[in-house]
C-alpha positions in Angstrom: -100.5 -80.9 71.1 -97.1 -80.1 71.3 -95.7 -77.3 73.5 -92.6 -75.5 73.0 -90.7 -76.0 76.4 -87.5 -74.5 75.5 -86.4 -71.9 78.4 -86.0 -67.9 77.4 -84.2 -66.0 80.3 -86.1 -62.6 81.6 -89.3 -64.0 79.0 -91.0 -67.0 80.0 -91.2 -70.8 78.0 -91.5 -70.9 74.4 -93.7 -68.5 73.2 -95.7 -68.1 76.7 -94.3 -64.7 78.2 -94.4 -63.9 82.1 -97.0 -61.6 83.0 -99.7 -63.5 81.4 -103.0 -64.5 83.3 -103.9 -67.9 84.1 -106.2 -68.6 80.8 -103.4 -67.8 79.0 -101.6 -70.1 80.9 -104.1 -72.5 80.4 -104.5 -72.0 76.6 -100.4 -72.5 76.2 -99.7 -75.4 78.7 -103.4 -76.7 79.1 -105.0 -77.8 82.5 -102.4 -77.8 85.5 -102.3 -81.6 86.8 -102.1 -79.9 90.0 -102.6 -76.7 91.9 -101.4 -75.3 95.3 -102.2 -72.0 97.4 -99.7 -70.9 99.7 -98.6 -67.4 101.5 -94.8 -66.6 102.1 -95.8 -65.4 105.7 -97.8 -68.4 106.7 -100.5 -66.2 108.1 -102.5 -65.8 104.1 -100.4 -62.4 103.4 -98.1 -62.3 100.8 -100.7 -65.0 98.6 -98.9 -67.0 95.4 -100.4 -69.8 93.8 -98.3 -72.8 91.8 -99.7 -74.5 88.8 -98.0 -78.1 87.7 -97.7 -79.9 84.7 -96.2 -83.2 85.5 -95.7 -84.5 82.3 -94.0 -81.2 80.8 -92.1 -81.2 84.4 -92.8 -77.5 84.8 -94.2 -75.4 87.6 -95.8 -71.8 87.4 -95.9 -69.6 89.7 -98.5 -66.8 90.2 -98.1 -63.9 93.2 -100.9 -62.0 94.3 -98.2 -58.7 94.8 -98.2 -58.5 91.1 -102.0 -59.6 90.3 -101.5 -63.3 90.2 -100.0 -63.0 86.6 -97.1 -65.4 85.6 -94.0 -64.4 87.7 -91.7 -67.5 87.9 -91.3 -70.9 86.4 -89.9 -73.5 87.4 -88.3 -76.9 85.4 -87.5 -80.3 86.4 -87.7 -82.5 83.4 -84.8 -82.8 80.7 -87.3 -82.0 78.0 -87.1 -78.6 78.8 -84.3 -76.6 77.5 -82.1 -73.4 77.4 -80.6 -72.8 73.8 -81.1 -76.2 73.0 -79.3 -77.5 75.5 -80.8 -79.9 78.4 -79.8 -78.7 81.7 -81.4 -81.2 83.6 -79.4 -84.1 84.8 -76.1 -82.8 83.7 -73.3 -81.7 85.6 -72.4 -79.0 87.6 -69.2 -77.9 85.9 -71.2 -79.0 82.5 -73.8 -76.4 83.1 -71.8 -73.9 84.5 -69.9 -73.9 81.0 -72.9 -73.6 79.0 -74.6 -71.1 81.1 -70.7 -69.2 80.9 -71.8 -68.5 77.0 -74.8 -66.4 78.2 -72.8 -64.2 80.1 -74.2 -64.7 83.2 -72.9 -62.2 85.3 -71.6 -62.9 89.2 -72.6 -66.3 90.0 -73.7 -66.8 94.0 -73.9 -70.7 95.9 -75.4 -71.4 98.5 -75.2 -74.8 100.4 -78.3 -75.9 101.2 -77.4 -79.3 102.4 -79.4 -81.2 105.0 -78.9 -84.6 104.4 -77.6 -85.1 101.2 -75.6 -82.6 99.2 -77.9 -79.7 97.6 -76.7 -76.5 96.2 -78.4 -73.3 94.7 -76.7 -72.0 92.2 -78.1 -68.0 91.6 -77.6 -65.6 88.5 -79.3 -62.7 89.8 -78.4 -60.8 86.5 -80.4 -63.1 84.6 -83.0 -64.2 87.2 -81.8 -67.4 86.9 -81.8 -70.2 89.9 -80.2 -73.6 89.7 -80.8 -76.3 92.3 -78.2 -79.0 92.0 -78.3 -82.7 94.4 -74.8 -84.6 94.5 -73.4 -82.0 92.0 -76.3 -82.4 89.5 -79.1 -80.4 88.1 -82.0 -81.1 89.1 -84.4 -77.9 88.8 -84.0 -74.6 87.1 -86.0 -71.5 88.1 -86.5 -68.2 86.4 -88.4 -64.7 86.5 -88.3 -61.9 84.5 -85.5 -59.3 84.3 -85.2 -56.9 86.7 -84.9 -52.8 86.1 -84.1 -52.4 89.5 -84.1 -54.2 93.3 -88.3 -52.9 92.9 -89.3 -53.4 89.5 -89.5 -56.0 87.5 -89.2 -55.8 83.6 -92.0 -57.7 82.6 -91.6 -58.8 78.8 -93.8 -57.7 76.1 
């Protein structure tokens, strides 16, 4: 069954929207090939829950503050897309042009090198993450919108 992986800012993937509860999930992308629990505190506050799709290369993301509906998604193979265009395994200057046509807003980096060179690339204007190793792409993150530092604007 083919599912429509392309990437829609502040909405979701394809036609699945952010906000939606996991059998929707589950009817769009089917059966996660793997799922984890976690807490952000490490103490079982502060709940979210990942989905994975390994061959889609996509990650969902569900947080208990906002009743375990969709929040975030996550990409890491080159068939997903944003306007057509592949962002994974290009290059940074590459994806920084193509992302320059969406009008992105300020741009923030943060080097997050350990051992090798990583860098997060953040659009906070359009909820938009970029995690790049030796200068390329290799995951892209996104939410939806927000009104304000509080609320998200969850698409309809």
């Amino acid at each position: 069954m083919y599912k429509n992986t392309d990437i829609r800012l502040g909405k979701g993937i394809g036609s699945l929207l952010f906000g939606s509860s996991k059998d929707e999930v589950r009817a769009y992308l089917g059966e996660p090939d793997e799922v984890g629990q976690y807490s952000y505190d490490g103490e079982g506050f502060d709940r979210y829950e990942t989905w994975e799709y390994e061959d889609l290369g996509i990650l969902a993301t569900f947080d208990e503050e906002d009743g375990f509906v969709l929040g975030t998604l996550s990409a890491y193979s080159d068939t997903c897309s944003l306007n057509g265009r592949p962002l994974i395994g290009k290059a940074r200057e590459e994806v920084l042009k193509a992302i320059s046509a969406l009008d992105p807003g300020p741009m923030t980096s943060e080097d997050m090198s350990s051992e090798s060179d990583l860098e997060l690339l953040s659009f906070d204007s359009i909820s938009l993450n970029l995690y790049l190793e030796d200068g390329v792409v290799n995951d892209i993150q996104w939410s939806p919108f927000w009104l304000d530092e509080e609320h998200q604007d969850w698409p309809k």
